[in-house]
Structure formats: C-alpha cells, structure tokens
Legacy VTK file of the C-alpha trace (Angstrom):
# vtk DataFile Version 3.0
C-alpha trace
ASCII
DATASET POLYDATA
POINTS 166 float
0.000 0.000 0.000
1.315 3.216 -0.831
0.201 6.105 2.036
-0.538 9.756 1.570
1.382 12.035 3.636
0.719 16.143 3.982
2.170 18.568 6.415
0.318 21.565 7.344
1.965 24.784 10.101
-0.006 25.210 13.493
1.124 26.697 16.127
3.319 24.024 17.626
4.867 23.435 14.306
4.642 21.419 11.192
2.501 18.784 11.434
2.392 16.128 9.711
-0.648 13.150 8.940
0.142 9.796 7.141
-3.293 8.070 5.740
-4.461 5.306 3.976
-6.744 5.082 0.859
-9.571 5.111 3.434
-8.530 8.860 4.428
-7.403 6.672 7.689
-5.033 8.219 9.393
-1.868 5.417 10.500
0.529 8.138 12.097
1.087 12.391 13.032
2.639 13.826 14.493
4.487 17.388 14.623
7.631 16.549 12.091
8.393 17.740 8.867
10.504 14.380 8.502
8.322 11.404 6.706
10.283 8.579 8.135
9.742 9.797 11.459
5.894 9.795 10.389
6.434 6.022 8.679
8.210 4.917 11.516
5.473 5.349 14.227
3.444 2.619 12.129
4.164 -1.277 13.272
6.285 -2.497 11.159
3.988 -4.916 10.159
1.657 -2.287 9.154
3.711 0.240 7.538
3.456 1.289 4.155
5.552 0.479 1.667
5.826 3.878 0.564
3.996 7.372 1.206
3.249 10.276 -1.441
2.665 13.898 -0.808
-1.520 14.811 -1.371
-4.362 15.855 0.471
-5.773 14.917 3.631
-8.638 15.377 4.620
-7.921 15.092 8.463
-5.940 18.242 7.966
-9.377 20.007 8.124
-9.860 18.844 11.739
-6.538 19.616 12.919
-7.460 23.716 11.453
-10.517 23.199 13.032
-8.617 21.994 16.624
-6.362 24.440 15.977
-9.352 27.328 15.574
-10.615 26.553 18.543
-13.447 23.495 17.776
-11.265 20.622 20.324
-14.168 18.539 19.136
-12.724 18.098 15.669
-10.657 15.436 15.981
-12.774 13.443 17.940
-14.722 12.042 15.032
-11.656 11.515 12.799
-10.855 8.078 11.604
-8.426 6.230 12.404
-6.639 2.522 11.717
-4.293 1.049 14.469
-3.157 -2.132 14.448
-2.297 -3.741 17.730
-3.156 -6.149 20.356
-6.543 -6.303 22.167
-5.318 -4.474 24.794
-3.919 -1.354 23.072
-6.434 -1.555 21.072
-8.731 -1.111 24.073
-6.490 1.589 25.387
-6.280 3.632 22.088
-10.154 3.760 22.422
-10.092 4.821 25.582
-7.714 7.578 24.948
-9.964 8.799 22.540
-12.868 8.933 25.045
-10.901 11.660 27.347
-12.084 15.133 27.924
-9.930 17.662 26.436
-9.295 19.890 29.856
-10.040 17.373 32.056
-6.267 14.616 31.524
-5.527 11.284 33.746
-3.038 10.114 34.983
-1.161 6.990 34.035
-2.684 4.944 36.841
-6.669 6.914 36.377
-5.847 5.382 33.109
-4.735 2.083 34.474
-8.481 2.065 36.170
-10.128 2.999 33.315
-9.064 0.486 31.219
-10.154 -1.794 34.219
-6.509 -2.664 34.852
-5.406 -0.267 38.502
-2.124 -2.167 38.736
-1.132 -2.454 34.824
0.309 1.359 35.229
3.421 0.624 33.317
1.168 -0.949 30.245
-1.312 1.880 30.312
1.591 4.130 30.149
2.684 2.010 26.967
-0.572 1.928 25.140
0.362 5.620 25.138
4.310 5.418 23.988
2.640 3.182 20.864
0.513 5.786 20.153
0.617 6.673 16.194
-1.936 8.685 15.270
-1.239 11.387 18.096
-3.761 14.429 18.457
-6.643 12.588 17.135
-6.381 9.535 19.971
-5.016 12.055 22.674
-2.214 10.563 24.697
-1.083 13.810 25.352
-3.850 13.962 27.638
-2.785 11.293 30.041
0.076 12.442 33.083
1.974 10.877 35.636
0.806 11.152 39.186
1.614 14.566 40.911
0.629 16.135 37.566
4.030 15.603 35.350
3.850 15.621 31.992
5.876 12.568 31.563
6.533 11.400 27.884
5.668 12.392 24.687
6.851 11.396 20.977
7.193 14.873 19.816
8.456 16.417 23.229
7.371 18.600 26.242
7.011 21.835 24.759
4.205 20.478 22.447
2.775 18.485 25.268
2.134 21.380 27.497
0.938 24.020 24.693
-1.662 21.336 23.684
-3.162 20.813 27.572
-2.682 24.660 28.270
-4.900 25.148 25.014
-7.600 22.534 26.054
-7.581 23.442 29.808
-8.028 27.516 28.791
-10.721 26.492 26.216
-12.817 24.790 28.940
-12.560 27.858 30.920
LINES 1 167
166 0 1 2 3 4 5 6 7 8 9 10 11 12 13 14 15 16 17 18 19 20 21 22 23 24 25 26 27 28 29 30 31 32 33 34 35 36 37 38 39 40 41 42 43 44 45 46 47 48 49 50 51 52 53 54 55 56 57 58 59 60 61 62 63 64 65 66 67 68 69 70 71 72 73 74 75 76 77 78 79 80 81 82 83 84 85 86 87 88 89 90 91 92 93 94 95 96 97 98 99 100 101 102 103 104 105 106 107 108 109 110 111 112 113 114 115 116 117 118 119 120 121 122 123 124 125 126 127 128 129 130 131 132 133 134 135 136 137 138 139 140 141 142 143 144 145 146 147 148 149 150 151 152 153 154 155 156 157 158 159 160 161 162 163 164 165
C-alpha cells in the first residue's frame, strides 16, 4: 500500500498526517521528517511507501487548531495492535480535552489499577497522536511525563484545552 502524507503549520509546528486510501489516518505527528511519520506505524503495518496529497484530516486539525477541540474526535483512524492497546487507544480517545488522567486513572479505566506501566505504553505506541489524545494522560503529581514529539508540544496542547474549557 502506498500512504498519503501532507504537512500543514499550526502553532506548535509542522505537522504532519500519514493516511491510507480510506482517508485513515496510520501516524502524526508534529515533524516535517516522513520517516519519522512512517516509523510510528508497526512495522507490520507500515506502508511500503507514502506520497505527498491531500488529507482530509488536515481540516480537523485547522478546526482543533481554531478553537473546535471537538474536531478530531470524530476523525478516523486505523491502528493495528493487540486487544489491549487496542482497548487503550479507544479509551484515549474517550478523554475530555481539559479534564487529563493520569497513568494509573488510566490504568483504572481500562479496568486494569495495577497495569500502570502498560497503560503508560498503550500511550508510547501511540501513532496517530492528536486525534487519539495521549497527550492527555500524566503521571501522578501532575508531570507531563513522555511524549513522541516532546514537552514543549505536550504542554501548549493541555494549556490550550484546559483555557478552552474555561
């Protein structure tokens, strides 16, 4: 399968969505680099290859972007995984923007309290970031803990959701 790949500017940099010939999206993330894009996909599930075009997910992230958190919510995406993160990248979806978890909230949510260390995980294998929301999911104390595409972007995107629900 050959992927379509388009990189937009917001205001935490490029950004950058990988889709299928659904108009899935596989993997974004805020890189101008397409490998780094490719390379967030299981291997098993990567395309072979990925072309420059149009996506149409790009229209949510202006939307997110503008102001509407909502628009990514309803964007499709196609993870391939295990039950379990498959479960957990569901759940991730179903978070509140303003309102984040932490890893072991998480943990409980996915009916799991001591599996901290695999609900943190089901967030590290996280490809199609913004649009299933691990960014929205802290350690205890309130730390930001990990993220793919670092801090910075991390706390910009929770300051915007927790100001919007003000």
């Amino acid at each position: 399968m050959t992927a379509i790949i388009e990189t937009i500017d917001t205001p935490d940099g490029p950004f950058a969505a990988l889709v299928d010939e659904r108009q899935r999206v596989l993997a974004s993330g805020w890189s101008t680099d397409r490998d780094v894009i490719l390379g967030r996909v299981r291997a098993d599930a990567r395309p072979a290859d990925a072309v420059d075009g149009s996506v149409e997910a790009m229209a949510a992230v202006r939307a997110y972007y503008g102001g509407d958190l909502a628009a990514i919510d309803e964007v499709e995406v196609h993870q391939v995984g295990t039950p379990g993160q498959l479960a957990g990248w569901r759940a991730l979806r179903g978070i509140a923007p303003g309102e984040p978890l932490t890893y072991a909230e998480f943990a409980a949510a996915l009916g799991t309290p001591r599996a901290v260390r695999a609900a943190a995980s089901v967030c590290a294998r996280n490809a199609p970031a913004l649009f299933v929301p691990c960014h929205r999911v802290l350690r205890t104390g309130g730390a930001l803990g990990g993220f793919a595409w670092g801090l910075d972007v991390k706390r910009r995107l929770l300051d915007r959701e927790s100001a919007a629900r003000e």
